[in-house]
Structure formats: C-alpha cells, structure tokens
C-alpha positions as CSV (number, residue, x, y, z in Angstrom):
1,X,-44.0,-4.4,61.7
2,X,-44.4,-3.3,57.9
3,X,-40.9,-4.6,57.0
4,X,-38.5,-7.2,57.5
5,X,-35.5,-6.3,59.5
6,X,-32.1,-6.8,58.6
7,X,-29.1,-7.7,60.5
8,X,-27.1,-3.9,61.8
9,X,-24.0,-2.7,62.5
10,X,-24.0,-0.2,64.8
11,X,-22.7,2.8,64.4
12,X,-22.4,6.3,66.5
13,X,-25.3,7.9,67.5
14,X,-25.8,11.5,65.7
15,X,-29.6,11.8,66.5
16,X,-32.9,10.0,65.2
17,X,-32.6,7.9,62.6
18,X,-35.1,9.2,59.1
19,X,-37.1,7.2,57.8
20,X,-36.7,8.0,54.1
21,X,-40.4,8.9,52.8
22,X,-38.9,10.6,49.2
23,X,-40.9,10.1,46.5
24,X,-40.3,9.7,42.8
25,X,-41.4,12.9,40.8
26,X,-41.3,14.8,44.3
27,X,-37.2,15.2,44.2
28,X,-36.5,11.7,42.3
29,X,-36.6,12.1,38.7
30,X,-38.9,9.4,36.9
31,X,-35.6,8.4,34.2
32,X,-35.3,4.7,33.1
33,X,-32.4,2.9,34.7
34,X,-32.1,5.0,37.8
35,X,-33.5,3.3,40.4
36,X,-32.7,-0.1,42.3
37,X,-35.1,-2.6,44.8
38,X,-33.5,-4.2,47.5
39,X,-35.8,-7.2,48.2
40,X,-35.7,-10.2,50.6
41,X,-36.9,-13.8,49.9
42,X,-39.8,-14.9,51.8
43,X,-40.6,-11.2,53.0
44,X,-44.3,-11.0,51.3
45,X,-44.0,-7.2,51.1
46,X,-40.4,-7.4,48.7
47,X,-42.8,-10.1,46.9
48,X,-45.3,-7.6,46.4
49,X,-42.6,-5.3,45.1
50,X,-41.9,-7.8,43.0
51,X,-44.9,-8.8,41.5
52,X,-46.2,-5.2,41.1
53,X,-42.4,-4.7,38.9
54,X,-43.3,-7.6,36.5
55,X,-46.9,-7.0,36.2
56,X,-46.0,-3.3,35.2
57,X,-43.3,-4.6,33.0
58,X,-40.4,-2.5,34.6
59,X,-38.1,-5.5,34.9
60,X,-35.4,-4.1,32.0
61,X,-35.9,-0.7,33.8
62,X,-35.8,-1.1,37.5
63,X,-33.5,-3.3,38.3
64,X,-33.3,-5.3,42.3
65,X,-31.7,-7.2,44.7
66,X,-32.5,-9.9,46.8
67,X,-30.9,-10.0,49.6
68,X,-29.1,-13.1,50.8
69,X,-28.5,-14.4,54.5
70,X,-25.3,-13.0,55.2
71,X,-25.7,-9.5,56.7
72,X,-21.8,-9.1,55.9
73,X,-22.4,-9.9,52.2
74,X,-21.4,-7.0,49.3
75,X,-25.2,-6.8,48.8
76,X,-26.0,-5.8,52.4
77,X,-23.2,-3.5,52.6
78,X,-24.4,-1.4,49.4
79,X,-27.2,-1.2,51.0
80,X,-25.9,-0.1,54.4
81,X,-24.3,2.8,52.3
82,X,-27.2,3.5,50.4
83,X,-29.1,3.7,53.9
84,X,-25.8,5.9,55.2
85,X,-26.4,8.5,52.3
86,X,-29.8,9.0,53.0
87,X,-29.1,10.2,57.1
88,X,-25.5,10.4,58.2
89,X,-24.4,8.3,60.3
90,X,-27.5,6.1,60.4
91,X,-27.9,3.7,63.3
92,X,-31.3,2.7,62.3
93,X,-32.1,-0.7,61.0
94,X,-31.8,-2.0,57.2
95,X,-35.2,-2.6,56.5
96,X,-36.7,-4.6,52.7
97,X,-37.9,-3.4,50.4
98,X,-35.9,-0.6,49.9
99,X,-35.9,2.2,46.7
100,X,-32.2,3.7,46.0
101,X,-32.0,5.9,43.7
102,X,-28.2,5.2,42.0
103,X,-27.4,8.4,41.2
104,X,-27.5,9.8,44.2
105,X,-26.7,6.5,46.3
106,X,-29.9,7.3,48.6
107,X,-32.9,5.2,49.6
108,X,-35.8,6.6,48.7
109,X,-38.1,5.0,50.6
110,X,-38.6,1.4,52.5
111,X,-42.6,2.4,52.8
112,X,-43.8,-0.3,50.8
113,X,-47.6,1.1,49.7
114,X,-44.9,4.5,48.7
115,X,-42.4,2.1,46.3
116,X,-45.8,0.2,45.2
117,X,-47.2,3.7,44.1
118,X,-43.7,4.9,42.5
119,X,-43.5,1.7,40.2
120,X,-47.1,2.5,39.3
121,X,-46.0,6.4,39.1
122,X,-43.1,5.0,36.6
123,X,-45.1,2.6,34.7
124,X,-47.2,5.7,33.5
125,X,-44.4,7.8,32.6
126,X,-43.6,8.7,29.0
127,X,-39.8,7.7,29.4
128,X,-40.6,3.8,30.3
129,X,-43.7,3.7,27.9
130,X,-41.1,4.3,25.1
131,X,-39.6,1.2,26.0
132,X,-36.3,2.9,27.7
C-alpha cells in the first residue's frame, strides 16, 4: 500500500471512488499560497513530503497538516471535504499525503512520487523564486 489509510465515514455509494491524479500546471495553477499538505506522523511517505518541502524551501508557501489521531478531529473533517469536492459523494478512503488545492477545496493528488514532483514543479517556478 503506497499510503497510510485513514479512519472513514461511510457515505452512499454513487459509483467508483477517483483517485485524484491532477497535477499542478496541468489544471492547478503554480501561485504561492494556494496549496495545502495533509501529512501524518510516522507515515515515511508524508515525511518524504516533508522533507522534500523544507529542502525546496516552500515552507512560507505551501503550507500542511499533520494529521492527529482522532479521525473525528476539525483537521480530518477538512480533509474529508476536501476529498468530497474532488468526487461527489466519495466513499473511498482518506489517504496521507494529500495536495488540496484551497481555492477550489479539491485534493489534488494523494500519489506521493506526483506531490514529490509538484513541489519540485513549484520550487522552479518564477512566482516562489521571487520569494512569494
């Protein structure tokens, strides 16, 4: 399994649950400030996330979450409905790390070598090189 698995609530069935596979400067503007991690302690891929963020210096620009224990927490619920957004309805599981983008209130993507390759993709970018 590629991430860690959250805690659900179940909700009713519409179909399939996506897997959100969007990518930043394919539909997701690269703009400073726009995007949040949602990250779990002790899951090695959020602390690859997190690692990569800091070594990129995107720290002031993306900002993240870690998740605590308590799947009933306002954290876990924002991500729920971040999730929700993406697919209506969803009914699949909250998987870490996740990319929302917080203008729209949509995940991204929970593909971690996808989010790895965005922060890199952002890094680059003009608009966080100017210090934004």
């Amino acid at each position: 399994m590629s991430h860690t698995v959250l805690p659900r609530t179940l909700l009713p069935r519409t179909g399939p649950a996506p897997a959100p596979r969007g990518r930043i400067g394919a539909g997701f503007s690269p703009v400073p400030h726009r995007y949040h991690l949602y990250l779990r302690a002790g899951c090695p891929r959020s602390l690859c996330v997190t690692d990569t963020l800091a070594d990129l210096g995107l720290t002031h620009s993306v900002t993240a979450t870690v998740l605590g224990g308590d799947p009933g927490a306002a954290d876990h619920t924002a991500l729920r409905l971040a999730y929700e957004a993406t697919g209506h309805h969803f009914d699949g599981a909250l998987t870490v790390p996740a990319l929302v983008d917080t203008w729209s209130g949509r995940v991204v993507s929970d593909h971690t070598p996808d989010i790895l390759n965005d922060l890199r993709f952002l890094a680059a970018h003009p608009a966080f090189r100017a210090g934004s």
